[in-house]
TILOMI-741799 format. One line per 10 residues: number of its first residue (from 1); their letters; for each residue y, z, x of C-alpha. Coordinates in steps of 0.25 Angstrom, whole numbers, plus 2048, in hexadecimal, padded with zeros to 3 digits. Example, Ala and Ser with C-alpha at 12.3 -4.5 7.8 and 13.67 -1.06 7.14 Angstrom:
2
1> AS> 7EE/81F/831 | 7FC/81D/837
//
This chain:
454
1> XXXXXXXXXX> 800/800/800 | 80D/7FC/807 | 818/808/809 | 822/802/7FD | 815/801/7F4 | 814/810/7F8 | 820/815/7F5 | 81F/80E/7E8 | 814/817/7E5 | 818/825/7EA
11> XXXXXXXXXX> 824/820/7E0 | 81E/81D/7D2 | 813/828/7D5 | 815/835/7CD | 814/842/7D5 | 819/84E/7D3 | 829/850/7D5 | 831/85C/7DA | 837/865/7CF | 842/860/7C7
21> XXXXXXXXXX> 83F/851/7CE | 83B/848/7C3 | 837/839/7BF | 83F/833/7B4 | 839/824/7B6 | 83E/81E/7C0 | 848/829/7C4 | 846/835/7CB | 850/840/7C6 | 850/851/7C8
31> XXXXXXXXXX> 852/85B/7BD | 857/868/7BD | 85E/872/7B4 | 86F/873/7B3 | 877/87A/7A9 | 86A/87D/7A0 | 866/86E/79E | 85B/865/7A5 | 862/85D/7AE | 85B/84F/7B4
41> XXXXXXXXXX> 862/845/7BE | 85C/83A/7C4 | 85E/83A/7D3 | 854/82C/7D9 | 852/820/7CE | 848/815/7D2 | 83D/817/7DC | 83B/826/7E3 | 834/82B/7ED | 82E/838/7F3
51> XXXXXXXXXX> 83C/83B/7FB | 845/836/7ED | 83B/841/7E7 | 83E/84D/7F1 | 84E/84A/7F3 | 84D/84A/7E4 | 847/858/7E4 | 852/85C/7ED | 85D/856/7E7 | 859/860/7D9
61> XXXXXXXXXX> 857/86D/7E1 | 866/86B/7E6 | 869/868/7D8 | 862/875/7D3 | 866/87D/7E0 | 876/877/7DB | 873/87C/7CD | 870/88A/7D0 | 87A/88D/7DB | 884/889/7D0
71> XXXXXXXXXX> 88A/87B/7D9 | 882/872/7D0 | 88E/865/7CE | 885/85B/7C6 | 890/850/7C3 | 891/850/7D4 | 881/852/7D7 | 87E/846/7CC | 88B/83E/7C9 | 886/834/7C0
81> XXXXXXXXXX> 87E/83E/7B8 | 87F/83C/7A8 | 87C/84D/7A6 | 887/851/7B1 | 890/849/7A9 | 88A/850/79D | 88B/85C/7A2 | 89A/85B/7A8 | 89D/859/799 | 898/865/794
91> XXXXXXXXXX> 89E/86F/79D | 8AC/86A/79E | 8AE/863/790 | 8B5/859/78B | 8C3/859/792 | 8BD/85C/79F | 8B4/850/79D | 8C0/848/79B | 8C5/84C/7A6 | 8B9/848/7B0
101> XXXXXXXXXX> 8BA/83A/7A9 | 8C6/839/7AD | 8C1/83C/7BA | 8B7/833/7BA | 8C1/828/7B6 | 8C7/82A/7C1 | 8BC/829/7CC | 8BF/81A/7C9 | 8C9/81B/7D2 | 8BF/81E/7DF
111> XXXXXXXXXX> 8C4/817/7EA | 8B9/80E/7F2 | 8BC/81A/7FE | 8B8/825/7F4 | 8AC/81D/7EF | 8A7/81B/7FD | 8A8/829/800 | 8A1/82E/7F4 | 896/826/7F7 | 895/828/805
121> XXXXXXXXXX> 894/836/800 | 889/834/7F8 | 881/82C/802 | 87F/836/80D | 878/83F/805 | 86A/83B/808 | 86C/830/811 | 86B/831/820 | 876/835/828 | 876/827/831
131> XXXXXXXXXX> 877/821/824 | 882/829/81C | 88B/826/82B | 887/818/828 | 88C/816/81A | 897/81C/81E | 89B/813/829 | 899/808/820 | 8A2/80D/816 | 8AD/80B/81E
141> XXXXXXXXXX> 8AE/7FC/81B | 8AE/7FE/80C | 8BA/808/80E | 8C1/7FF/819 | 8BF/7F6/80C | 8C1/7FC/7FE | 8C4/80C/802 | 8D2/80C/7F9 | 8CD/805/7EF | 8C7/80A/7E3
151> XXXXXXXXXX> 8B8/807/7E1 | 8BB/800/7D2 | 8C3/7F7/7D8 | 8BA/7F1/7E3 | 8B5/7E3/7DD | 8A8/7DF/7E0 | 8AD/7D1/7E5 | 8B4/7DB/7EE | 8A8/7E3/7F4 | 8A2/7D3/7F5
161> XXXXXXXXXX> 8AD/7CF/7FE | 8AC/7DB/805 | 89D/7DA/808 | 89E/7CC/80C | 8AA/7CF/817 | 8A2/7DC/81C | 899/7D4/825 | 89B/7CE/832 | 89D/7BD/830 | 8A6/7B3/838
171> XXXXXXXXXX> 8B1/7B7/82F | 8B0/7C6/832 | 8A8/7C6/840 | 8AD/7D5/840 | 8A4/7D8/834 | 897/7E2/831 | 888/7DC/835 | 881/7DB/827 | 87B/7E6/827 | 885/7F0/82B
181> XXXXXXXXXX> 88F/7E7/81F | 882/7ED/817 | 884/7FA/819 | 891/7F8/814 | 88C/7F2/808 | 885/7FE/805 | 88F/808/804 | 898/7FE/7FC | 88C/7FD/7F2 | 88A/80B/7F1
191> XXXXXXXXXX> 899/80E/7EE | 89D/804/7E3 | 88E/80A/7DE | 892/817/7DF | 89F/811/7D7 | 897/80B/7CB | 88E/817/7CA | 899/821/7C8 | 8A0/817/7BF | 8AB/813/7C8
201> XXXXXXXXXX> 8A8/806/7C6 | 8A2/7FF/7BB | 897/7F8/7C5 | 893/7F8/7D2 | 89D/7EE/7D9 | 895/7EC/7E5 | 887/7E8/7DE | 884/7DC/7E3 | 889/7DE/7F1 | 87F/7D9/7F9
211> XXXXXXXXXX> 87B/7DD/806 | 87D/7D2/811 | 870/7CC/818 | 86B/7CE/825 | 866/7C6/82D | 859/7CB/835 | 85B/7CC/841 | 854/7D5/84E | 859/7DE/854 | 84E/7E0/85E
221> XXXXXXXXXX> 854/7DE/86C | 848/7E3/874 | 845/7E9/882 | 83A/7E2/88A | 832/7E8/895 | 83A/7E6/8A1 | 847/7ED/89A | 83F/7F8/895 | 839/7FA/8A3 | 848/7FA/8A9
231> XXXXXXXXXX> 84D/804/89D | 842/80E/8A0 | 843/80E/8AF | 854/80B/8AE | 857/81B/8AF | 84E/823/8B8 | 857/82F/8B5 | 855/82F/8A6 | 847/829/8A5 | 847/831/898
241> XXXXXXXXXX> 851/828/890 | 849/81A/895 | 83C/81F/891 | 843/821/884 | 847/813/884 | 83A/80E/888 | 831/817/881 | 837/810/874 | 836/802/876 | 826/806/874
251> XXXXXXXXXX> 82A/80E/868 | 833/806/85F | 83B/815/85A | 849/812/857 | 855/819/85E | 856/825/853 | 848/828/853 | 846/827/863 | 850/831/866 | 84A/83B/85C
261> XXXXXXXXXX> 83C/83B/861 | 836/846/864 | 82A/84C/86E | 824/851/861 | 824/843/85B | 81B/83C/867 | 80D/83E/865 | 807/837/872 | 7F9/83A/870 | 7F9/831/864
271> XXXXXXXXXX> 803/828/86A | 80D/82A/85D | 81B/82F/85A | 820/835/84E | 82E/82F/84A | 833/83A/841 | 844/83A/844 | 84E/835/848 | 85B/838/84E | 867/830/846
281> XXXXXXXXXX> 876/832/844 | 874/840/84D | 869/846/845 | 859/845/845 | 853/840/835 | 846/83A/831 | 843/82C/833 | 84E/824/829 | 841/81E/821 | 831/822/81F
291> XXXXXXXXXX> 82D/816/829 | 835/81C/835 | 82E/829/834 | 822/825/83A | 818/827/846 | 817/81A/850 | 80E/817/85D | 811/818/86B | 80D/80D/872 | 807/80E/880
301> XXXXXXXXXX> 815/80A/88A | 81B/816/882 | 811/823/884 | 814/822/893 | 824/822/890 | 823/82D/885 | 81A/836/890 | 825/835/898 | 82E/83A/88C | 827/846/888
311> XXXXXXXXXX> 828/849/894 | 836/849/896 | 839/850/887 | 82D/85B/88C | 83A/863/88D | 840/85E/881 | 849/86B/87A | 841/86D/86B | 84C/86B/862 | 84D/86D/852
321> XXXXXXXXXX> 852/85E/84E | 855/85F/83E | 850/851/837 | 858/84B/82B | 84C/847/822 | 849/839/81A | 851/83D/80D | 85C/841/817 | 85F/84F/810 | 855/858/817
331> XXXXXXXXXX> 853/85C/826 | 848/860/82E | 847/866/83B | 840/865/846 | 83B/868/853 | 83B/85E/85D | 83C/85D/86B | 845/84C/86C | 83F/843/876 | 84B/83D/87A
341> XXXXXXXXXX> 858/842/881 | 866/83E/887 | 864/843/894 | 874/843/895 | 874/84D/88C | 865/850/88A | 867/84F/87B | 860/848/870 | 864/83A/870 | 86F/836/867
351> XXXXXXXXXX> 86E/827/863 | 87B/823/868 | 878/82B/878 | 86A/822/879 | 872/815/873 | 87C/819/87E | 872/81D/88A | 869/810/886 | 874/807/888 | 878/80B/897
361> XXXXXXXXXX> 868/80C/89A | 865/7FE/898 | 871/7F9/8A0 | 86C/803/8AC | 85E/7FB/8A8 | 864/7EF/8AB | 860/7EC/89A | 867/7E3/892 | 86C/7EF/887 | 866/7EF/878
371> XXXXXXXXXX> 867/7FB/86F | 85F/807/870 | 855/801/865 | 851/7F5/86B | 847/7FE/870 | 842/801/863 | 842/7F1/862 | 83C/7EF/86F | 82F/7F6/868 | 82E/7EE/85D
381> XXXXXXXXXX> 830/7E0/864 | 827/7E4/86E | 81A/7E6/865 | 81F/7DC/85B | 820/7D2/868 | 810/7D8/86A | 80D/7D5/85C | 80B/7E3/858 | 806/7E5/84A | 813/7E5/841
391> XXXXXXXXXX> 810/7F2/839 | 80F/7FB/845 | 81C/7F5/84A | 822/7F8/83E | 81C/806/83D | 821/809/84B | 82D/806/849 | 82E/80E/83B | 831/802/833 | 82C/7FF/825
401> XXXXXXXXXX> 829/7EF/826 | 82B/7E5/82E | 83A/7E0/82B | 842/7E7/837 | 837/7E4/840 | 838/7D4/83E | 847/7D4/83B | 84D/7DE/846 | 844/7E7/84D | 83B/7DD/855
411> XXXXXXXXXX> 83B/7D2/85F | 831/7CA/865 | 831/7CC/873 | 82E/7C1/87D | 82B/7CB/888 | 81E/7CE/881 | 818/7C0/881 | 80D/7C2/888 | 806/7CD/87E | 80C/7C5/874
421> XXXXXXXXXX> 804/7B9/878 | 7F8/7C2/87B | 7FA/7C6/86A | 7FC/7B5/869 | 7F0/7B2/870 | 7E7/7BE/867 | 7ED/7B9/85A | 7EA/7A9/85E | 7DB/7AD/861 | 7D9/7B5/855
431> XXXXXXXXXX> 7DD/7AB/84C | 7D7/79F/852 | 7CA/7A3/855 | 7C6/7A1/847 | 7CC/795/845 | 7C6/78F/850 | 7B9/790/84B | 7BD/78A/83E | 7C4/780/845 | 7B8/77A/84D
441> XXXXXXXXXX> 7AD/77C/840 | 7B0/775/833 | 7AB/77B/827 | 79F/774/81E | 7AB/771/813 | 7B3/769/81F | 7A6/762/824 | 7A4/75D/816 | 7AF/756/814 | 7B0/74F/821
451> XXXX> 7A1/74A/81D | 7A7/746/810 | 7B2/73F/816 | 7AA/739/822
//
């Protein structure tokens, strides 16, 4: 059963819910107890899943929690729900509920600055903290654009213009690439949705907005033998950054996963690594989906390097690292001794120190500079150049099909021609051996109509 079929299942199957978490068709709401009456609101439409379940369960013990410590604010916790509204009537009456229409007239007037803000708000609870500083960055091309405006008044033939002119082009060579002119796009979605939701405008003036195309393209700039060989042997005074390097063109981790491994991850025994974090925007989370938490192989070149590592981390300070879990609500802790260390400042690695270390070792190597990553690449060109089975590649490098891995992530590498030709030369004799029989003895069927025709 493939994994999508799978979730499918875990989906539509019954199972026993947490309290106060129920199934309303297709809906998944909680219920609690305000005022004396049975409240329910729906918190995840559509498709749910185990996690949709558990933040759901969490999300109605902070409501209860609210309720009894006497700071429950429905109208702000569920802003579109029909009982809050209900409910505001009742306990202010009539001229007080006049008065909040008035209000709500005026929340017409929202300017595009003040959407953006409210819905910047809203997206970083629960999303990730490289994401919410994402969005945000982004953002600032819609306000460069629309801020002092108010939202009603931003036409949809506007936000076209605006998303056609985003992008970089002959006319505008100091544009955005498509996809970060797509992130864009995201929060201008987002606000004038936010805008129809709360009836600031009548429909959602950016439906339609499209997303512009990219075209696939690699990003796979790999590192053959003979510069590998130069980055390990570069430094003799800090062999433990080049193993580092080196280590990881055989093991395909990326940068953010790399710098948070840890002794108690590498199992050499049976040759396998647990990828369980990794370090991003300054703090340590779970893998950003399922497939990236996941347990790969080490291959032969790199037991030797990773020896060599444990060795030099046998020292390691255990520290207590806390890790932002999947719903990116909780944390964990943990004890951990890290790998990998600046030895300027015998530190953890922060991304930007390696990005910054990396890029005067390859000079001092003599290496034509590519990002840190293209280690990461150098892996999967090299066992797709070796004809390695697809799915392991893809296992490896925590992926969950095959798209990244033909449109960015690999390369096939001329360097490995001779294994190459080896895997040609199997695959020629596997396939032909048959046919040569076939070839040389007709079948009765053939020998009779040859008769027939003789």
């Amino acid at each position: 059963m493939s994994v999508s079929a799978l979730q499918t299942t875990q989906t539509i199957t019954p199972s026993p819910l947490p309290p106060g978490v129920e199934r309303h068709g297709r809906s998944l709401r909680i219920n609690f107890m305000y005022r004396g009456k049975r409240c329910r609101e729906v918190v995840e439409r559509g498709q749910f899943d185990e996690l949709s379940i558990a933040m759901a369960a969490r999300l109605r013990q902070q409501v209860v929690d609210a309720i009894a410590e006497g700071r429950f604010d429905y109208s702000r916790r569920f802003p579109d729900s029909i009982t809050a509204k209900q409910l505001l009537a009742m306990e202010v009456g009539q001229e007080q509920a006049v008065s909040t229409e008035h209000a709500h007239e005026n929340i017409r007037y929202m300017t595009v600055a003040e959407g953006v803000e409210a819905w910047l708000m809203t997206q970083s609870s629960g999303k990730s903290k490289s994401t919410a500083i994402n969005y945000r960055s982004r953002a600032r091309h819609v306000l460069q654009r629309f801020g002092d405006r108010r939202l009603a008044d931003v036409t949809t033939q506007e936000l076209q213009q605006f998303r056609n002119q985003l992008v970089r082009s002959r006319a505008n060579p100091a544009g955005l690439s498509p996809k970060s002119a797509n992130d864009v796009l995201t929060v201008v979605r987002g606000v004038w949705e936010d805008a129809r939701r709360n009836d600031i405008t009548l429909s959602n003036r950016a439906d339609g907005i499209t997303n512009h195309r990219i075209e696939a393209k690699s990003i796979a700039d790999p590192f053959d033998l003979d510069e590998m060989q130069k980055l390990l042997w570069a430094d003799p005074q800090n062999m433990a950054s080049a193993r580092m390097v080196v280590c990881n063109c055989w093991l395909g981790l990326s940068r953010s996963e790399l710098i948070a491994l840890a002794v108690e991850d590498i199992d050499l025994p049976r040759r396998k690594i647990s990828v369980r974090r990794a370090f991003v925007q300054g703090e340590h989370k779970a893998p950003k989906v399922l497939s990236r938490a996941r347990e790969i192989d080490i291959l032969d070149p790199a037991v030797d390097l990773l020896r060599q590592i444990l060795t030099d981390a046998q020292h390691a300070p255990i520290e207590e690292v806390e890790v932002t879990h999947l719903d990116n609500l909780t944390i964990g802790k943990e004890q951990v001794r890290l790998l990998f260390r600046n030895p300027r400042t015998d530190m953890p690695w922060s991304p930007s120190a390696l990005d910054r270390w990396f890029k005067k070792h390859t000079a001092k190597a003599g290496v034509r500079y590519r990002g840190f990553n293209q280690s990461r690449h150098t892996f999967a060109s090299r066992a797709l150049s070796h004809f390695a089975e697809p799915q392991w590649i893809i296992r490896q490098l925590g992926h969950t099909d095959d798209q990244m891995l033909r449109n960015h992530y690999g390369k096939w590498m001329p360097s490995e021609m001779d294994a190459a030709s080896s895997a040609v030369m199997a695959l020629d004799k596997a396939l032909s051996d048959k046919w040569d029989k076939h070839r040389t003895q007709p079948n009765a069927e053939v020998e009779a109509r040859r008769a027939h025709v003789a």
